[in-house]
NUROKOL-406917 format. One record per residue: residue number from 0; residue in three letters; x, y, z of N, C-alpha, C in turn. Coordinates in nm, 3 decimals. Each point is the difference from the previous one (the first is absolute). Example, Ala and Ser with C-alpha at 12.3 -4.5 7.8 and 13.67 -1.06 7.14 Angstrom:
<atoms>
+-----+------+---------+---------+---------+---------+---------+---------+---------+---------+---------+
: pos : code :     n_X :     n_Y :     n_Z :    ca_X :    ca_Y :    ca_Z :     c_X :     c_Y :     c_Z :
+-----+------+---------+---------+---------+---------+---------+---------+---------+---------+---------+
:   0 :  ALA :   1.319 :  -0.569 :   0.780 :  -0.089 :   0.119 :   0.000 :   0.090 :   0.120 :   0.000 :
:   1 :  SER :  -0.035 :   0.105 :  -0.072 :   0.082 :   0.119 :   0.006 :  -0.077 :   0.109 :   0.073 :
+-----+------+---------+---------+---------+---------+---------+---------+---------+---------+---------+
</atoms>
This chain:
<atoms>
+-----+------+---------+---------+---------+---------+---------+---------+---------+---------+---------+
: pos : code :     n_X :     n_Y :     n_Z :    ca_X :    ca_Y :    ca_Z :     c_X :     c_Y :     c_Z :
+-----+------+---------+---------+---------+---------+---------+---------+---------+---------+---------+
:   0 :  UNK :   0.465 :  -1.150 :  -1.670 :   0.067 :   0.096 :   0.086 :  -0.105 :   0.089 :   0.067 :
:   1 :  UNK :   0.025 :   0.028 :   0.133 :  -0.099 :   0.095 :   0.091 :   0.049 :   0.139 :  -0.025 :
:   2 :  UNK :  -0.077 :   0.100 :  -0.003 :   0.020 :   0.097 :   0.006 :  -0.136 :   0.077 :   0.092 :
:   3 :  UNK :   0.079 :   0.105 :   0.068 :  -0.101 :   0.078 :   0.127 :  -0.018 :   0.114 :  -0.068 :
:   4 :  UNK :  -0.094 :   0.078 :   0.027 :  -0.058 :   0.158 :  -0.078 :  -0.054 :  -0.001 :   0.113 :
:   5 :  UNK :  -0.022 :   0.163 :  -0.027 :  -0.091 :   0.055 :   0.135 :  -0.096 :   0.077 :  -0.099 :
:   6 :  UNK :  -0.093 :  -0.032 :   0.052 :  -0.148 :   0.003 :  -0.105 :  -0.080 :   0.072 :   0.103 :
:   7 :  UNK :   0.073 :   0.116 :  -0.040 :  -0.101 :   0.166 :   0.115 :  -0.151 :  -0.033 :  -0.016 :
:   8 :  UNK :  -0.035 :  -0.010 :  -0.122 :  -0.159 :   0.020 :   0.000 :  -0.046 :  -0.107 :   0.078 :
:   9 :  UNK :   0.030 :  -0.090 :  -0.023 :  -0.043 :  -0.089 :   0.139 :   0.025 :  -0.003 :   0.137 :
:  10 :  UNK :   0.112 :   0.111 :   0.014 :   0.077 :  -0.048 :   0.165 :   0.093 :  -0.134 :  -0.021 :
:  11 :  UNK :   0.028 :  -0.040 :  -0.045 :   0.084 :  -0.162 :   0.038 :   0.093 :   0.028 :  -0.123 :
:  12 :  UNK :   0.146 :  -0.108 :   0.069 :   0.079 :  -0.038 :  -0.070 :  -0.071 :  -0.112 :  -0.003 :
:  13 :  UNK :   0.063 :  -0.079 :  -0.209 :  -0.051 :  -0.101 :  -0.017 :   0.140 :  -0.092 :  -0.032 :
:  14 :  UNK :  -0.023 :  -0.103 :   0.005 :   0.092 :  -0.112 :  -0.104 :  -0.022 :  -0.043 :  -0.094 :
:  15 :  UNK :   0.024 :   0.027 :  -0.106 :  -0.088 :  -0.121 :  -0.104 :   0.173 :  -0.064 :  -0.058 :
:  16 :  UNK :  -0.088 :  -0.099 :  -0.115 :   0.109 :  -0.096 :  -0.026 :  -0.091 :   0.004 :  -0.135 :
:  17 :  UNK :   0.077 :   0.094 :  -0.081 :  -0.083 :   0.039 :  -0.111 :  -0.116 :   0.062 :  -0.016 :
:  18 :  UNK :  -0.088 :  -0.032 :  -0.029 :  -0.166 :   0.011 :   0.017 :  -0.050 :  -0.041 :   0.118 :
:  19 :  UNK :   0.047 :  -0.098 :   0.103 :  -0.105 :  -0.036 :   0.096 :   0.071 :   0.045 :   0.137 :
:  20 :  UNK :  -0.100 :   0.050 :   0.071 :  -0.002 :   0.040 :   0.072 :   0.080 :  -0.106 :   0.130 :
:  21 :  UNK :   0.123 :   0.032 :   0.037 :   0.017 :  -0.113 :   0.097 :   0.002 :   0.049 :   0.145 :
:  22 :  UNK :  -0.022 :   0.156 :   0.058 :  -0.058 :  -0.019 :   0.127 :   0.003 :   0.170 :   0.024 :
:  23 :  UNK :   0.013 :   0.073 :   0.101 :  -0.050 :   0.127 :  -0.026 :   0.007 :   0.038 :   0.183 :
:  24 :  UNK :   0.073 :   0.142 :   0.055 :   0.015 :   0.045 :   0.112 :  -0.136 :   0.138 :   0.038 :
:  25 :  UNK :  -0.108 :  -0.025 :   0.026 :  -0.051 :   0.109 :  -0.006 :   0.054 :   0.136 :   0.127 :
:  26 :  UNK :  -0.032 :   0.122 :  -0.071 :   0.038 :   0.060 :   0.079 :  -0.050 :   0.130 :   0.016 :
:  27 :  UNK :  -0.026 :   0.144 :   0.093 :  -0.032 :   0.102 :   0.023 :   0.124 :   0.120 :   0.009 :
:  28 :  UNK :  -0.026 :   0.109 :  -0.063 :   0.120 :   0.067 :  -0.005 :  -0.059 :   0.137 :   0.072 :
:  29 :  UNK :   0.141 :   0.037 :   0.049 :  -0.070 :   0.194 :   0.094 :   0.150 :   0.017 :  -0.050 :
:  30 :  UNK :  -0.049 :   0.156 :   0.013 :   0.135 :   0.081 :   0.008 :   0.142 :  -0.057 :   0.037 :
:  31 :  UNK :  -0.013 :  -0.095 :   0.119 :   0.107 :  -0.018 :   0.098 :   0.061 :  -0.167 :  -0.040 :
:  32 :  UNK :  -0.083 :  -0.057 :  -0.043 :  -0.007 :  -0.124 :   0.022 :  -0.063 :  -0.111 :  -0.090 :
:  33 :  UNK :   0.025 :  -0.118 :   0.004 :  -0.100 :  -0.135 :  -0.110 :  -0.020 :  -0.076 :   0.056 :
:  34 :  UNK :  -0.135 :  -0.052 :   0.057 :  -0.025 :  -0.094 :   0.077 :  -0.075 :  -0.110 :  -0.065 :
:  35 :  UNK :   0.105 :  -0.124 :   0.032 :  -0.029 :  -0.082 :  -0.059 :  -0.131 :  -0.075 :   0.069 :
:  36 :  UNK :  -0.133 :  -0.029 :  -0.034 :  -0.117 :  -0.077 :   0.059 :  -0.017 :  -0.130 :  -0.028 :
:  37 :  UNK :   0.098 :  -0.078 :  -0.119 :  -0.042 :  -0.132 :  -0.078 :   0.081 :  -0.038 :  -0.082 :
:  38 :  UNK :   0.042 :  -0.159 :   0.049 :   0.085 :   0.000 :  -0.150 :  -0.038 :  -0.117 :  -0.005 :
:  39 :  UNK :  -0.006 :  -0.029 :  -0.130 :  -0.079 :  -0.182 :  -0.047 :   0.087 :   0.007 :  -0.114 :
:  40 :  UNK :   0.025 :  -0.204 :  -0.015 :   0.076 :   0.012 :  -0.081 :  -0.100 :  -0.146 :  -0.095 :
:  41 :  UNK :  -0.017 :   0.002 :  -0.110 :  -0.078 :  -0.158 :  -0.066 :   0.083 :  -0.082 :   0.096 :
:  42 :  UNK :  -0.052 :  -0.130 :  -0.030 :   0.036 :  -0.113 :   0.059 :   0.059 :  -0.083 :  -0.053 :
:  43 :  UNK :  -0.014 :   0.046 :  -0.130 :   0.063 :  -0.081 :  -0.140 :   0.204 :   0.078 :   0.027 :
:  44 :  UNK :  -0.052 :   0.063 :   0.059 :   0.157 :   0.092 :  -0.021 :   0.101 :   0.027 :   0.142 :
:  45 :  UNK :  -0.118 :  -0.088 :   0.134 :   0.077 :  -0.007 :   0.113 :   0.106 :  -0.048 :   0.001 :
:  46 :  UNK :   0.128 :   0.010 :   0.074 :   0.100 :  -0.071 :   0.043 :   0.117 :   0.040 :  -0.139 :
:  47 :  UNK :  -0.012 :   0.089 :  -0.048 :   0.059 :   0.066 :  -0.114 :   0.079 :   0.097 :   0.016 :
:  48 :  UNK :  -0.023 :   0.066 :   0.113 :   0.055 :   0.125 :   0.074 :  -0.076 :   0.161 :  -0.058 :
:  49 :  UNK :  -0.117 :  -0.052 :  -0.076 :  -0.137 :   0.136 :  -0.060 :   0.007 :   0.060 :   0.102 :
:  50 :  UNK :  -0.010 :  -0.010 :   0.145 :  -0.030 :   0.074 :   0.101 :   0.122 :   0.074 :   0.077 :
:  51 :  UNK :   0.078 :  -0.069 :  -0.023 :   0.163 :   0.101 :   0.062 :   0.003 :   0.125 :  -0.099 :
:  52 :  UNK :  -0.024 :  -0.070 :  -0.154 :   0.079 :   0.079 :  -0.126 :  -0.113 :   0.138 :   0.011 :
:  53 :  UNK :  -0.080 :  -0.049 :   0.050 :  -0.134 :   0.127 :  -0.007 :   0.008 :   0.093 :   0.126 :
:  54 :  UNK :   0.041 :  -0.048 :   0.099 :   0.045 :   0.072 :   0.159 :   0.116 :   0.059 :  -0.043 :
:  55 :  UNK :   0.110 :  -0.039 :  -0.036 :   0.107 :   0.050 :  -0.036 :  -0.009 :   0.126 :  -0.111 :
:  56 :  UNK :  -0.063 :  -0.008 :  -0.102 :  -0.007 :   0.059 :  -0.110 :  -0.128 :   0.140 :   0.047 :
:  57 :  UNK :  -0.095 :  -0.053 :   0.123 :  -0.067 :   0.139 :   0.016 :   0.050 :   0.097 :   0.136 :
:  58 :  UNK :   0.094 :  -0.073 :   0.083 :   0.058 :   0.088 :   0.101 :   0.097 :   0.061 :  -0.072 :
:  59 :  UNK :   0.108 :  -0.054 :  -0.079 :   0.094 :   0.064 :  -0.082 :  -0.077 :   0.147 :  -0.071 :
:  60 :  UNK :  -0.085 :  -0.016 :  -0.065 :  -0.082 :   0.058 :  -0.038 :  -0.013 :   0.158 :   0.082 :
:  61 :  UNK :  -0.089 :  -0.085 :   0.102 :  -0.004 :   0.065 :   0.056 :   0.108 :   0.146 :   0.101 :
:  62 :  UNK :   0.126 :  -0.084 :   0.009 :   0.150 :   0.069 :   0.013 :   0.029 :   0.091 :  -0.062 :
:  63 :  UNK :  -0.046 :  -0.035 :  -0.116 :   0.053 :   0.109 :  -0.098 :  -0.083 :   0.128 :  -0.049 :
:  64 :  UNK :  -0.114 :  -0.016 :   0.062 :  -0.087 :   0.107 :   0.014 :  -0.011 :   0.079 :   0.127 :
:  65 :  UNK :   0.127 :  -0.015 :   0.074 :  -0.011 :   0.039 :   0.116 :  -0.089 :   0.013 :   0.098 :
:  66 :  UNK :  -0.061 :  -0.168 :  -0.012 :  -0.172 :   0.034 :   0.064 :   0.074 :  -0.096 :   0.185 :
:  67 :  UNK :  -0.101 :  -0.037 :   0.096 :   0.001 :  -0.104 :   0.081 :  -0.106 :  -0.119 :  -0.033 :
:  68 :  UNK :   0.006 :  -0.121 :   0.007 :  -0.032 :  -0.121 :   0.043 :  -0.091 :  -0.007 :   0.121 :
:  69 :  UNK :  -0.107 :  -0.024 :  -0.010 :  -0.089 :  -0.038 :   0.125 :  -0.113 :  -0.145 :  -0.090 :
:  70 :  UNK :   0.050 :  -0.104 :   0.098 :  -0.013 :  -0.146 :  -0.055 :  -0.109 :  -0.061 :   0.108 :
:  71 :  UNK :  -0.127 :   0.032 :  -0.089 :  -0.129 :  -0.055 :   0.056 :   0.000 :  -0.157 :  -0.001 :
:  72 :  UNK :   0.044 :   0.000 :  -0.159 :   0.008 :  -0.165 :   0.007 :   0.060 :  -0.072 :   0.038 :
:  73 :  UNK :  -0.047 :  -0.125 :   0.059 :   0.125 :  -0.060 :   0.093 :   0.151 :  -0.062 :  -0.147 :
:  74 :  UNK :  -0.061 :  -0.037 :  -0.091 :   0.108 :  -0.045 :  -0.085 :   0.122 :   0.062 :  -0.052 :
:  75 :  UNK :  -0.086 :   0.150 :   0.021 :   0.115 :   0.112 :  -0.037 :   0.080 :   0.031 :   0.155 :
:  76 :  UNK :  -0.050 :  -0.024 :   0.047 :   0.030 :   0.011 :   0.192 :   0.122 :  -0.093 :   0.010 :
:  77 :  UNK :  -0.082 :  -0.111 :  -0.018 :   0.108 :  -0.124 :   0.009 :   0.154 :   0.011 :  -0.091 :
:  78 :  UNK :  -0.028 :   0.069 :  -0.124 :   0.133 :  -0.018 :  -0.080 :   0.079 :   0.108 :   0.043 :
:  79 :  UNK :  -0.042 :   0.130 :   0.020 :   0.063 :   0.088 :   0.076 :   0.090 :  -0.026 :   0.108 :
:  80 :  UNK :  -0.063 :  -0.067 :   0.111 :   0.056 :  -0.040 :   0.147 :   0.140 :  -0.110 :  -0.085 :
:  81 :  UNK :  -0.024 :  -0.075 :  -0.107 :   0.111 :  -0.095 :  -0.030 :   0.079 :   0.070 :  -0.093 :
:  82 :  UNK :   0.033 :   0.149 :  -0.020 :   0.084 :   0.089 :  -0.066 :  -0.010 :   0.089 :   0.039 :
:  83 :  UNK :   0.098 :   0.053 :   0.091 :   0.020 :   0.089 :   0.092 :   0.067 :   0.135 :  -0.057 :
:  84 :  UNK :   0.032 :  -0.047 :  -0.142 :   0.079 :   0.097 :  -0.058 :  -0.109 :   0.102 :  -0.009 :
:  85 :  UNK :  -0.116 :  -0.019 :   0.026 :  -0.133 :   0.095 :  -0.063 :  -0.024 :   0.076 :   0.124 :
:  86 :  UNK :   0.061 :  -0.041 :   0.119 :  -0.109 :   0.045 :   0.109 :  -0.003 :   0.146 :  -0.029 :
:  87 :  UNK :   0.078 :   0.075 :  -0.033 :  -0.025 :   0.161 :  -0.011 :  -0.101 :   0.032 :  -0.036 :
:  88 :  UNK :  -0.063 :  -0.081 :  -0.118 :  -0.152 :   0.059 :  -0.012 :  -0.108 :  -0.026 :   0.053 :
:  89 :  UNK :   0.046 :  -0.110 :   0.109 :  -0.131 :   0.009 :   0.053 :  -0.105 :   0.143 :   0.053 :
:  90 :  UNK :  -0.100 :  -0.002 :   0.020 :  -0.096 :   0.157 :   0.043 :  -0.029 :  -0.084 :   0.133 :
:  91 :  UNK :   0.021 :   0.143 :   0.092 :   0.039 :  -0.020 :   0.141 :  -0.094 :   0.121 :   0.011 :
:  92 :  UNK :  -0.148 :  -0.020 :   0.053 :  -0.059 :   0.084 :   0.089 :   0.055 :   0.105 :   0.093 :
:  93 :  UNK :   0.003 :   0.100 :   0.013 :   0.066 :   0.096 :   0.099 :  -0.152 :   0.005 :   0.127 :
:  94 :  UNK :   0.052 :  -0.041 :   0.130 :  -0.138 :   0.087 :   0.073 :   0.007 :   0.128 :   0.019 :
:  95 :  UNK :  -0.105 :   0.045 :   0.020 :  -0.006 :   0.139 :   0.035 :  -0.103 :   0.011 :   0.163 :
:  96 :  UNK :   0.076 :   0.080 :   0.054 :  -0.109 :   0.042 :   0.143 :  -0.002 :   0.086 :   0.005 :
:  97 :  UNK :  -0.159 :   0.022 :   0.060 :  -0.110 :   0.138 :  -0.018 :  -0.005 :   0.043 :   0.113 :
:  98 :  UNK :  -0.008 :   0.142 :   0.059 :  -0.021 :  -0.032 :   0.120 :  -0.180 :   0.072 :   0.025 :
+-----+------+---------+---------+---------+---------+---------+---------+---------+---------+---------+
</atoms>
């Protein structure tokens, strides 16, 4: 069975499947926001759904900390755009003009 943690001292949610490590979302946190930079999953454990259960389990996450979503990585990019139920968190740059 997979299970996701968010393992602050490192920055990343992980997956493991017991003891081993089966793939891991790295990420950067501010005040406002968690930006995801990386997510790798083993190869031994592709096609398993490690990488939804870990996108899912760190935006949720993330929801509930009342933070925003800004998705460097394209994998976290990609699962986002195919669950729309999330778009609220995306982090949306505001411009600002100077004069």
């Amino acid at each position: 069975m997979i299970i996701v943690t968010d393992h602050r001292e490192a920055s990343r949610f992980e997956a493991r499947d017991g003891e081993t490590l089966a793939g891991f979302a790295d990420y950067l946190r501010t005040p406002e926001l968690v930006a995801f930079v990386h997510t790798e999953v083993d190869p031994a454990f592709e096609g398993r759904g490690v990488g939804s259960l870990l996108a899912r389990t760190a935006v949720e996450s993330v929801r509930a900390e009342g933070l925003r979503v800004l998705a460097v990585c394209p994998f976290i990019a990609g699962w986002l755009v195919r669950h729309p139920q999330y778009a609220d968190l995306e982090y949306r740059a505001t411009s600002r003009v100077t004069d």
